[in-house]
N, C-alpha and C positions, 0 to 999 in steps of 0.2 A: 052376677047381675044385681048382687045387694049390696059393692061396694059404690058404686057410682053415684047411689044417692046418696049415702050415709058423707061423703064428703063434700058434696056438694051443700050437704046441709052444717060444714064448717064454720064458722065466724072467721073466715080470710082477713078482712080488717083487722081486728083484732089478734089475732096470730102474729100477723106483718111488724101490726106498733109492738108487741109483746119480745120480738125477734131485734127489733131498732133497738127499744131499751138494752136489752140485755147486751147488745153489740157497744154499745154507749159505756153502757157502768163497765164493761172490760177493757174499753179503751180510756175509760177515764181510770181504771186501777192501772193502769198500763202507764199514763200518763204521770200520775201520784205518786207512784214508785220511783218512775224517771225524777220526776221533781225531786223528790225526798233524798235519793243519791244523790244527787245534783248539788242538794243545801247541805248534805254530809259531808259530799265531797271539798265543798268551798271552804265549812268547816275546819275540816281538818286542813285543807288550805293556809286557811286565814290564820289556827292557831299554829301549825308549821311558821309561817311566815313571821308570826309575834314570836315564837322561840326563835327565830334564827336571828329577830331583830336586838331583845334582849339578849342574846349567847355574845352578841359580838360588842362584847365591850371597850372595847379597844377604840372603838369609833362610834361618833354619832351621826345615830342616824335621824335625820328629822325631816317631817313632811311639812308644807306648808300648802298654805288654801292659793287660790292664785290673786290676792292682795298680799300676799307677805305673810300672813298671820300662821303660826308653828297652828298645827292641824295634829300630829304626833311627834313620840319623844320616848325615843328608847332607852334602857337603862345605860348603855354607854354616854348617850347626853348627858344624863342625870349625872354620872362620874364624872364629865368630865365640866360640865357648868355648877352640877351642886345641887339643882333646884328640881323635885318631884314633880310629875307630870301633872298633875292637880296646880302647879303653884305657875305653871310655865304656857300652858297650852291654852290658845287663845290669842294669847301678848304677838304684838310684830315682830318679826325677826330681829328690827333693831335695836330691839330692847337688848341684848344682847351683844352689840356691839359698843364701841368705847366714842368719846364725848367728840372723839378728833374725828372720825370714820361719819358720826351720824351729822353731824355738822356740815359735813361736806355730801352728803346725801350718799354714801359710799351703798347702803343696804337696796335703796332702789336702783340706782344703776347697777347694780352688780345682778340684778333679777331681771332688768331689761335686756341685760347682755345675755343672759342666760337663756330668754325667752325668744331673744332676736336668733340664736348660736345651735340652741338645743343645749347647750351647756356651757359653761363659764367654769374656770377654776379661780378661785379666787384664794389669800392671805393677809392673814394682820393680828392685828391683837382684840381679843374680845374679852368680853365682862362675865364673870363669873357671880356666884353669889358670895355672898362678903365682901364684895369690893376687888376678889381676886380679882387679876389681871394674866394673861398669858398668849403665847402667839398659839396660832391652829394656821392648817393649808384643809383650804375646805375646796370640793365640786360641786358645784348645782349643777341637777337636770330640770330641764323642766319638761312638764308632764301632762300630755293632752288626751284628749279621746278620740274614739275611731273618727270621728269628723273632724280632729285635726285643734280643735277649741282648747285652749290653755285651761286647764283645770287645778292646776298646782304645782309644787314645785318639791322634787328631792332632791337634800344635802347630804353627804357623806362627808364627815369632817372628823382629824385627829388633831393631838396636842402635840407641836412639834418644838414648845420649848424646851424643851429636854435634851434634841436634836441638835437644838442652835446654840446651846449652851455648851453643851462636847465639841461643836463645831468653835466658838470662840476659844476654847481648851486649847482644842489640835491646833489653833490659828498663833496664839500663845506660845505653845510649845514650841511650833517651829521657829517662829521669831526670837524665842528664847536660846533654840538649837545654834540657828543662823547665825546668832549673837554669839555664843559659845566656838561655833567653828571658827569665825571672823577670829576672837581674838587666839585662838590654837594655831592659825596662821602667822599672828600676828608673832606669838612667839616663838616659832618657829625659824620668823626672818630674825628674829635678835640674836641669834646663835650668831650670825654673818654680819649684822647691824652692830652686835659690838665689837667685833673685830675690826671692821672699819673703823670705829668712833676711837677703838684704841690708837690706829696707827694715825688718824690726825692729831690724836693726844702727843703722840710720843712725835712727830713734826714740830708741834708748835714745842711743846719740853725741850726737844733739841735745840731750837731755834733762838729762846729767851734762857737759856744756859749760854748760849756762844753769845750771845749779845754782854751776858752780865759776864763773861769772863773777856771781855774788852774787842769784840770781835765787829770794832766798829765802820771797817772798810767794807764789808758786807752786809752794815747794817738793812742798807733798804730794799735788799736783796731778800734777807730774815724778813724783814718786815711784809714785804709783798705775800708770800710764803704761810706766813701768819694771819694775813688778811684772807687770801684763799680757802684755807684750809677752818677756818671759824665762817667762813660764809656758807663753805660747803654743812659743815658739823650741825649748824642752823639750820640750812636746808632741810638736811635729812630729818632732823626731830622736828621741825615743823611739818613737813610732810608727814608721819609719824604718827605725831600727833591730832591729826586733821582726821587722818583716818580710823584712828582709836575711838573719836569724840563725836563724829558724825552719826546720825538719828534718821531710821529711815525713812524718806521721803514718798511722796508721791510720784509717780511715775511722770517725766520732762523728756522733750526731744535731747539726746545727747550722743556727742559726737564719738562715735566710738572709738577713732584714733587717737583722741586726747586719753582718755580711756585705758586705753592700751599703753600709750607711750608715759602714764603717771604708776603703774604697775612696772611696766621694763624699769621707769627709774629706779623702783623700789629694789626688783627682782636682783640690778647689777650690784648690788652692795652685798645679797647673801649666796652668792654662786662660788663656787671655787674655781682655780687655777684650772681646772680638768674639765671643768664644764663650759662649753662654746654658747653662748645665746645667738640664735640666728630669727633676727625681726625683718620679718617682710609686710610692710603697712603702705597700701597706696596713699596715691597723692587726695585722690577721691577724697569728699564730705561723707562719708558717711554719718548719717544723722537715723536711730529708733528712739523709741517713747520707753523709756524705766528709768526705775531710778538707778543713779549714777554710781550711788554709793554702794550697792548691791551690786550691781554690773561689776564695780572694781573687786567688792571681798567675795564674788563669783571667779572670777580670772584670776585673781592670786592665789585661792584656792587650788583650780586646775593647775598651777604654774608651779607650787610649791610641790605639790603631788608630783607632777614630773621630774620638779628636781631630786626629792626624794628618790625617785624611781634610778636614779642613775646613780648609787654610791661612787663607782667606781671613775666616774667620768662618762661623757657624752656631747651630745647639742639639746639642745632646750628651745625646740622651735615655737613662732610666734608671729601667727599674719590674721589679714582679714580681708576680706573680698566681696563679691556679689555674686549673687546668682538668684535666678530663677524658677528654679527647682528647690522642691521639699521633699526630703527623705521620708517614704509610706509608713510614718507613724505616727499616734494621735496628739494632737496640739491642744495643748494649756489653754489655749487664747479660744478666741469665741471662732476662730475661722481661717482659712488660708490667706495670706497676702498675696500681693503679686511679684514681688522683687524682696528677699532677704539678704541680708548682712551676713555673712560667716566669720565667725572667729575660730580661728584653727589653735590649739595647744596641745604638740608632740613633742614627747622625749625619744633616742636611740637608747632607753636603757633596758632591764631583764626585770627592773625589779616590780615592776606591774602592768599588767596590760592593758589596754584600751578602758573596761570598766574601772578602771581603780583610777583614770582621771574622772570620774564625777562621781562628787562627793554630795552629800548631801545640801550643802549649802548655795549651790546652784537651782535650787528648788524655787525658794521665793523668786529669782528673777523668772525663770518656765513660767509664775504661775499670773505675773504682774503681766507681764510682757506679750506674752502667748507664744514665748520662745519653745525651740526643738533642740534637745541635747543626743550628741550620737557620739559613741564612743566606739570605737576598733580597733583590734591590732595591727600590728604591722610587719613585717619581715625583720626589723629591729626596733623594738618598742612597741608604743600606742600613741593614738592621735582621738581627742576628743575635739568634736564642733561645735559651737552654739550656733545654734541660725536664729536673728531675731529678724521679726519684720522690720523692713525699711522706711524710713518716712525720709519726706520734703524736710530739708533743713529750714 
């Protein structure tokens, strides 16, 4: 009966606000805490994110404000422009790029593209410090906030002349190789090239011996004889020579029958007794896009390799055709045609199968062209194909 009043006689009020405070400062420590992890966590964030930016040296990475202007610049930039962050950040993008690029406004379209896209991949040559020069392939993203507002823009960019410079190498080489097989062909047919040029020698020898030993009743008989066989002799070292001399060209619509029928000329001068050449070339125009002069130290190539492949004797086949179809493997050229050309080159011999006709020097044409080379065996020999796309003559 004596607590009733004793709490009545409480300060309620005051209890209440004393009970609010104290629920307050726990939810504001409560709240401070949460913050404080919060700006730790971003912390160690942010310097994560600075070490993984500098670690990747390899590539620059660089942000840009959303005018263009570099905003940051990681130590890979710095390697690969030159120029410390202090000396770089602020400056437009274009600064950075070369006299030809900014002139033609290349730095701002290539950010409106990027802006229009979500991203662009862009390439060329940019400006270093000292005046270097080098090519890069860079990606812009560009970079908005949760309302979608363009706020800036990030580049991921490396130094790819290093790249393009082994790629001119390998480009080199092979032209070099290509050059090298060309002429391994070429003497290969002299083995056969001068046994022919012999027996027009030893014709016309015959011929101007029976003249000068008074053999004047058949003189214009020798004489025709003589005219023949130096026309032909001409011939062949002119053709010969055309092909030793020739420089390779741009890729031209060319006929690939002519093609074919200036290699058969070649090919019938170094075959033997034992070996049959069997040419099946329609009436057709066939007309593709390479060059000619590759085409032909392409197909002589294959041709000698098959003769090769037959010591002992054989047939040395030799046609071309069309078709519609392309064999399920990856093509040189940027894409499928509709109608290809075949060139067929089969030996009956043992001594090499399907891949031992293509050689390396059919390469340049696959890669000019967008040609498909297929090579197989066959129940006596091998047959390799070229299929080139077909063009309108």
């Amino acid at each position: 009966m004596t607590i009733q009043p004793r709490l009545s006689a409480l300060p309620w009020p005051t209890v209440g606000l004393a009970a609010a405070v104290a629920a307050l400062g726990i939810a504001l420590t409560v709240v401070m805490r949460a913050l404080r992890r919060q700006r730790s966590a971003r912390r160690r964030a942010e310097r994560l994110l600075q070490l993984l930016c500098d670690g990747v040296a390899e590539h620059a990475l660089v942000e840009l404000d959303a005018s263009g202007c570099i905003a940051q610049w990681n130590a890979g930039a710095q390697r690969l422009y030159g120029y410390e962050a202090g000396e770089i950040v602020g400056r437009h993008c274009s600064y950075l790029y070369s006299d030809e690029d900014r002139g033609a406004n290349a730095p701002q379209k290539q950010l409106e593209l990027a802006a229009r896209h979500g991203r662009h991949a862009v390439g060329g040559v940019r400006a270093g410090k000292g005046a270097r020069r080098f090519v890069t392939e860079a990606l812009i993203h560009a970079l908005r906030d949760p309302s979608g507002r363009l706020i800036g823009f990030g580049c991921i960019e490396h130094d790819c002349s290093e790249a393009l410079r082994r790629q001119q190498m390998l480009e080199q080489m092979r032209a070099a190789l290509a050059q090298a097989q060309k002429l391994s062909a070429l003497g290969r047919l002299c083995d056969g090239i001068a046994h022919d040029f012999n027996n027009i020698i030893q014709v016309i020898s015959t011929c101007v011996q029976t003249l000068q030993r008074g053999g004047q009743g058949q003189g214009n008989e020798f004489l025709q004889m003589i005219k023949r066989n130096t026309e032909r002799a001409a011939g062949l070292s002119g053709h010969l020579l055309s092909l030793a001399r020739r420089s390779p060209r741009a890729a031209a619509l060319t006929n690939v029958n002519e093609i074919v029928a200036d290699v058969v000329g070649l090919l019938r001068h170094t075959l033997s007794e034992e070996i049959t050449l069997d040419v099946r070339v329609g009436d057709a125009l066939l007309w593709t896009a390479v060059d000619p002069n590759q085409l032909e130290a392409a197909l002589l190539s294959l041709a000698v390799n098959a003769r090769d492949a037959m010591p002992s004797g054989g047939t040395l086949s030799i046609g071309t055709a069309e078709t519609d179809e392309l064999p399920a493997l990856p093509s040189s050229g940027s894409g499928r045609a509709e109608h290809y050309i075949v060139i067929s080159v089969a030996h009956s011999g043992a001594g090499a199968d399907g891949e031992g006709l293509a050689p390396q020097a059919v390469r340049s044409v696959l890669e000019q062209s967008g040609a498909v080379l297929t090579s197989e065996p066959r129940d006596h020999g091998g047959m390799a194909k070229l299929h080139l796309p077909r063009h309108a003559g």
